[in-house]
N, C-alpha and C positions, 0 to 999 in steps of 0.2 A: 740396238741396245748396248753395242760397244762401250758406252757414255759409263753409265751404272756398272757395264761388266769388267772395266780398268778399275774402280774402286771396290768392289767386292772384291777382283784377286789382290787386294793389298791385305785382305782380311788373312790370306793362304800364307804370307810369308811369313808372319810368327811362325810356323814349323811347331802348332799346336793342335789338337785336336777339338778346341773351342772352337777355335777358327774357320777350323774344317768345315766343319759343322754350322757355323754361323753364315760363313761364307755361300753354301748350295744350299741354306735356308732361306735367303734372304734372297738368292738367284731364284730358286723355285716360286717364292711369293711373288716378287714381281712381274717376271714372264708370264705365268702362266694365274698371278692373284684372282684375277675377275672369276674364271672359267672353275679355278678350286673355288673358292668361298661362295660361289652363285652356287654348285653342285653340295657343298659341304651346307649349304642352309637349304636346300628342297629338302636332304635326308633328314636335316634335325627337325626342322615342320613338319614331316612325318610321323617322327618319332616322338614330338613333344608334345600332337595332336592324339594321339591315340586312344584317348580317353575319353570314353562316352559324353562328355562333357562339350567336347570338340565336335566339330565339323563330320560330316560323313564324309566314306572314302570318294563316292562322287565325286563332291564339290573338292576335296582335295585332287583330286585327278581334272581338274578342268581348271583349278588357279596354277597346277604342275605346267600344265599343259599351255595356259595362257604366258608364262616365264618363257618356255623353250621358245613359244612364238616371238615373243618379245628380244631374245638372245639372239633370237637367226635374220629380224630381220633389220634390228639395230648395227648388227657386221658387217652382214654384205652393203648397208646403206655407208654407212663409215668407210667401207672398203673402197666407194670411191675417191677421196679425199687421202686414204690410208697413206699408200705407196708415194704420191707426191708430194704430201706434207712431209714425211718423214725424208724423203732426198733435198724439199726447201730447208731443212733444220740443220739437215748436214753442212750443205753448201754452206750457211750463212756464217754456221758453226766454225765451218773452215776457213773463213776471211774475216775473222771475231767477233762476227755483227748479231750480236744478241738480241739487239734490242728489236729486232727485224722480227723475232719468234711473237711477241703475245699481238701484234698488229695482224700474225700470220694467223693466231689461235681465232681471232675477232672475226677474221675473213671466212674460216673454214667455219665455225661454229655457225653465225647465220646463214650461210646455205643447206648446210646439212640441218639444222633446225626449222628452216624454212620447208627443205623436200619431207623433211621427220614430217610434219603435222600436217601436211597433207597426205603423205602414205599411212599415217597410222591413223588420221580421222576417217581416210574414205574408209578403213579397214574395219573399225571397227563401228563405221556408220553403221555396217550392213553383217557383223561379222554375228551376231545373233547376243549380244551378251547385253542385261541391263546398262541403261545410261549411266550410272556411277561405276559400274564396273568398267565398260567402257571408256568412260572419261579417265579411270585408274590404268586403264592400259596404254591411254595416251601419253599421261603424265609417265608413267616408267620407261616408257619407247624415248622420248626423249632425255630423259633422264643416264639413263644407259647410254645413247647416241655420245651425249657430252662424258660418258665416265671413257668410252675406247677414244675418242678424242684427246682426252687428259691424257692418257697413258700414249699418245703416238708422242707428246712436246716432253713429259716428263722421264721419256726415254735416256733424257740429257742432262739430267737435274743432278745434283749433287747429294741432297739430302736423299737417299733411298730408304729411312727408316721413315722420315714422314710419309711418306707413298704406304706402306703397311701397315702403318698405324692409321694412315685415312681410309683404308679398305677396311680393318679391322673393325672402327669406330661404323662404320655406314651398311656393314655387311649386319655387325649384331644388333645395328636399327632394326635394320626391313628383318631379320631372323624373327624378334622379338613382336615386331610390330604385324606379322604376317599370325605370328601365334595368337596374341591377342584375337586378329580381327575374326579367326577360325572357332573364337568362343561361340556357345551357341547358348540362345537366348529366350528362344522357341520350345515349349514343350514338346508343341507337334512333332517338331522335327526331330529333336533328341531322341526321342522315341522313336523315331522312326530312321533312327543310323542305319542297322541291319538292311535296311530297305533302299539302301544306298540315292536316300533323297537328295536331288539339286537343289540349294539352296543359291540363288542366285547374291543374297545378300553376304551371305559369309563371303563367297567369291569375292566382290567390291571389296566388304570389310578388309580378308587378308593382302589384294594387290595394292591398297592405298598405304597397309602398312608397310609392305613390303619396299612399294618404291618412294615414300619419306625418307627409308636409308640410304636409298638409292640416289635422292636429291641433295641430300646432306652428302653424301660421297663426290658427287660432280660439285656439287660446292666446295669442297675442302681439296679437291684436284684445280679448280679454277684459281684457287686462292694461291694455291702452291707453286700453279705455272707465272701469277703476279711475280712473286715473292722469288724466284728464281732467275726470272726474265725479268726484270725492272724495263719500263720503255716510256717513253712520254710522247711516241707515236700515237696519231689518230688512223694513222691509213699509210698503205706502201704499196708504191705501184709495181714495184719489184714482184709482188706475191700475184697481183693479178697477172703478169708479163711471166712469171713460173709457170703458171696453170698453164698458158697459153701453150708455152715450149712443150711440154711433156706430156703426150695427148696418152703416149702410151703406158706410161704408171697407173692411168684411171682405170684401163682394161684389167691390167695383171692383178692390183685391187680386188675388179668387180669379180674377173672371171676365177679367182684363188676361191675369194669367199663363197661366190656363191656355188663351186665346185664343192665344197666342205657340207655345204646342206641340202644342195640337190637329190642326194638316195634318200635324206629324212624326207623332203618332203616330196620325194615321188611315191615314198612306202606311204606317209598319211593320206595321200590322193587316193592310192592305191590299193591298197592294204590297210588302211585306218581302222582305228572303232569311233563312230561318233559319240560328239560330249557333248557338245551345244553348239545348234550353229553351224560356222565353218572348221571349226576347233575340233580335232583329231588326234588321235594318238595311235603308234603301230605298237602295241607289245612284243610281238615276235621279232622285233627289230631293234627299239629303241632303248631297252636297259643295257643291250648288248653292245651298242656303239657309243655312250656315255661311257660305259665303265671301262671300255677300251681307252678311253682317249684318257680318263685317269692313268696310265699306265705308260705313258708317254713324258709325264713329269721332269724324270730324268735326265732326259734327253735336251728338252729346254733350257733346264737348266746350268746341264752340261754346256751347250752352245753357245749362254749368255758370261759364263766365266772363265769357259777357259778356249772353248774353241772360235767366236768371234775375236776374242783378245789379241787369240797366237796370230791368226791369220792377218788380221788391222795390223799388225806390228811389219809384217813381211809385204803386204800390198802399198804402205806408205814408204816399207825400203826402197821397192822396186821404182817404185813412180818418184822418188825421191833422188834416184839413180839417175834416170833419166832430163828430169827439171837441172840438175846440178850440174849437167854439163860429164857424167861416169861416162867413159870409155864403153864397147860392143860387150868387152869379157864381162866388166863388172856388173853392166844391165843382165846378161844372161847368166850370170853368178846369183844374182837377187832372183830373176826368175824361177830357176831351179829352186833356190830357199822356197820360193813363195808356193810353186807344185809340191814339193814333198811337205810343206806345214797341213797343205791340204790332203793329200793322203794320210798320215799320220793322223791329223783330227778326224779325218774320216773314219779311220781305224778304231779309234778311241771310241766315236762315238756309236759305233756299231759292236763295238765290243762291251760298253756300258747299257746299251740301252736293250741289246740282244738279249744279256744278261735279264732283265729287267723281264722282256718280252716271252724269252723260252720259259723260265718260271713261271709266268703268266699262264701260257699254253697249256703246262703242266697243274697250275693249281686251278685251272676253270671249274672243274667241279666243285671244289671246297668254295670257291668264292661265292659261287651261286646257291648255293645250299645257305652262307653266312648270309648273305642279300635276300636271301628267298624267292631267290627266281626259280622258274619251272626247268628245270632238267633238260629240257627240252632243248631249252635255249641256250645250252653249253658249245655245239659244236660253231652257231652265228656267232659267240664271243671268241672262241678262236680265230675263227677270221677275220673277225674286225679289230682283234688283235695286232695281227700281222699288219690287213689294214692301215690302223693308226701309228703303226712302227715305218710303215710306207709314208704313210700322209708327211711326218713327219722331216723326214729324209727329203721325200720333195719342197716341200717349204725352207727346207736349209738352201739346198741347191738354187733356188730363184733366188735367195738372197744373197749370193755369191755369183748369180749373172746379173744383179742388180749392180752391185759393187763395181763391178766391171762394167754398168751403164749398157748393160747387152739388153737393152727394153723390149726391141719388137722380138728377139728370142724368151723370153719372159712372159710376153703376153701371148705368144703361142701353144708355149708348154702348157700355160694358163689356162686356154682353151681348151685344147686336149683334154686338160684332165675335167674340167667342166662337162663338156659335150659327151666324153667315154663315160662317165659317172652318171649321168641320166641316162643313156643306150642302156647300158648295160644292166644299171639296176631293175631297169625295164624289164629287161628279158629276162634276168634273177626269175619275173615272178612267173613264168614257166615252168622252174623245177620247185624240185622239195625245200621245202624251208629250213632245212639244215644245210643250202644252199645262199642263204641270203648273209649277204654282204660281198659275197665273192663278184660282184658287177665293180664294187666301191674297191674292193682291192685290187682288181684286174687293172680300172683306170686309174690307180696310183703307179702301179708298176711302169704302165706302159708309158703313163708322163715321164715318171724318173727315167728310163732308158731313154725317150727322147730328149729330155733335157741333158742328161750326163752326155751325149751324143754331142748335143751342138754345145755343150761346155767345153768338153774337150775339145774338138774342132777349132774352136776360136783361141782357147789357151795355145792351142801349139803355134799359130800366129800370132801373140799377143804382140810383140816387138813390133814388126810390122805393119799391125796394125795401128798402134801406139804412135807411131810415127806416122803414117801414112794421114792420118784424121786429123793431123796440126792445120791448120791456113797455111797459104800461101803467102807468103810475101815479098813484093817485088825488092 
């Protein structure tokens, strides 16, 4: 996201408070847009539902419920394509070949669109929910699939206010169009709210409205990645001969993402309440680790403006040093810059975001009281607090051994945290439920110390190795 985060910090050099303010607004909307405006539109469907008129809580809890399904599985499906689209964008970026991106967009959209509509139709062949609702979950599965898609090409896009005004424009579709479809129409059934009846039909109704916005949003992202990337390419052999090379981006991808939702859905396996079907939900778990990951905001946004920035400025000195023929001193002159930018941002960001997080820890009671969660469920949001101040920290770190092309380190840390996040959530559910989440926060930890481990490791060789990895030539 360097692309976007060198023009948001131009917004910081007026030495205004607008600016300020403009600048980590428009860094928070993009980073982190999908994940705020999807979460900031279940609570207004909530809230604009409330009225006996609307939908019962049921049926609001099983179209909630069918969204998160749809979020988790549109990711980790993306997540294949994720990490290597975005180091093809870079490259190409770096030898000025633009026009190589929307040939690239063409290439990733019909695979992942291709694996979309068979993962999401066997899913929902069988997943228990009517054919139109169904069909509504198919159409939003891909819909979505193409919006994290847009956002991996438009990472580089110049225009970052169209990106926010096309989430804005497509988020208060599906908000609006999800309220509508929750009208209820049915005597029976109105009357029988309290009775927390399933209506299968409101279901369809609000997910067709919901993901209209959502079609409209990957449409005005597809238009935007044209309109950015101009190209009068059909096809580029380049983009299939990428794929080829870089087997291990697809891992770091699959095994990040699906590390992220693995304790969700080992608690709905495990732990669930059933809604319909295979459709699940854990309450003892799940407002508690959405509202943590709200809480992480800062952090994102920190890293898109000022901490990728500093760092991109000192890693293209260093490597800049080297191509240019610098002497041993001034190659280890730029190193040194380029280790203390990274402590330093380290600093910052653990200083900002801690900030953020100990409040957090401290205000869980109020929060949960204003949300109306059970009491109960205050000491799992401290820890998934912490948690998500982990998850966080780790996802920075893999993309500073990305940078550094350290991939099979990448897709091991990957793993790790994959494979400890299912153990352990696992075994979570042997203790008390003021217990849970500490399996999700144990395997962020332990990735982060294995990653910071082989980070360091490899930084203190970087020269060495930097040179070592050239060809030979006779």
């Amino acid at each position: 996201m360097a692309g976007i985060g060198f023009r948001l910090e131009r917004l910081l050099r007026g030495d205004s408070y607008r600016g300020l303010i403009q600048a980590y607004l428009y860094s928070a909307l993009v980073s982190t847009g999908p994940w705020l405006l999807s979460i900031l539109s279940l609570v207004l469907v909530g809230v604009l539902t409330s009225h006996s008129l609307f939908a019962g809580q049921q049926t609001l809890r099983l179209f909630r419920c069918v969204l998160v399904y749809s979020y988790a599985g549109t990711l980790v499906l993306s997540a294949l394509v994720q990490m290597g689209t975005t180091r093809f964008i870079a490259d190409r970026l770096y030898v000025n070949d633009k026009k190589a991106l929307a040939p690239c967009f063409q290439f990733v959209v019909v695979i992942v669109l291709v694996l979309g509509a068979v993962a999401a139709g066997l899913f929902h062949a069988f997943a228990g929910l009517s054919f139109s609702a169904g069909l509504a979950g198919v159409v939003l599965f891909q819909s979505l699939t193409l919006v994290w898609l847009g956002m991996i090409f438009l990472s580089a896009a110049k225009d970052y206010m169209a990106i926010v005004r096309a989430f804005l424009l497509g988020y208060t579709v599906s908000l609006f169009g999800a309220v509508i479809g929750a009208w209820q129409t049915m005597p029976s059934v109105k009357d029988a709210r309290l009775g927390n009846v399933l209506d299968m039909g409101n279901v369809a109704a609000m997910l067709w409205g919901f993901a209209i916005g959502q079609v409209l949003l990957a449409v005005l992202l597809a238009v935007r990645i044209r309109v950015e990337f101009p190209s009068n390419r059909a096809s580029d052999g380049v983009v299939r001969h990428h794929w080829r090379a870089m087997p291990y981006l697809v891992l770091v991808g699959l095994f990040f993402n699906a590390g992220i939702w693995v304790d969700k859905i080992v608690f709905w396996v495990g732990r669930g309440e059933p809604l319909a079907g295979w459709f699940r939900t854990a309450p003892e778990y799940d407002p508690a680790i959405f509202v943590a990951y709200l809480s992480i905001v800062p952090a994102m946004a920190l890293f898109m403006i000022r901490i990728e920035t500093a760092f991109y400025k000192h890693y293209t000195a260093f490597y800049t040093a080297i191509t240019r023929g610098g002497d041993l001193a001034a190659i280890r002159r730029e190193k040194v810059a380029l280790v203390n930018a990274l402590r330093l941002s380290a600093m910052r960001l653990l200083k900002l975001q801690g900030t953020f997080t100990i409040a957090a820890l401290l205000l869980a009671n109020p929060i949960a009281r204003a949300l109306g969660f059970d009491l109960q469920l205050v000491p799992t949001m401290r820890v998934c607090f912490l948690a998500a101040f982990s998850q966080v920290m780790l996802l920075i770190l893999l993309i500073f051994l990305l940078y550094f092309d350290w991939q099979r380190e990448a897709a091991v840390v990957s793993a790790v945290f994959l494979v400890l996040n299912a153990l352990l959530t696992l075994l979570s559910f042997g203790l008390p439920s003021s217990y849970y989440g500490f399996g999700y926060l144990a395997a962020c930890l332990v990735a982060l110390v294995v990653g910071l481990t082989v980070f360091q490791r490899r930084v203190d060789g970087l020269e060495f190795e930097t040179f070592t990895k050239q060809p030979m030539r006779a």
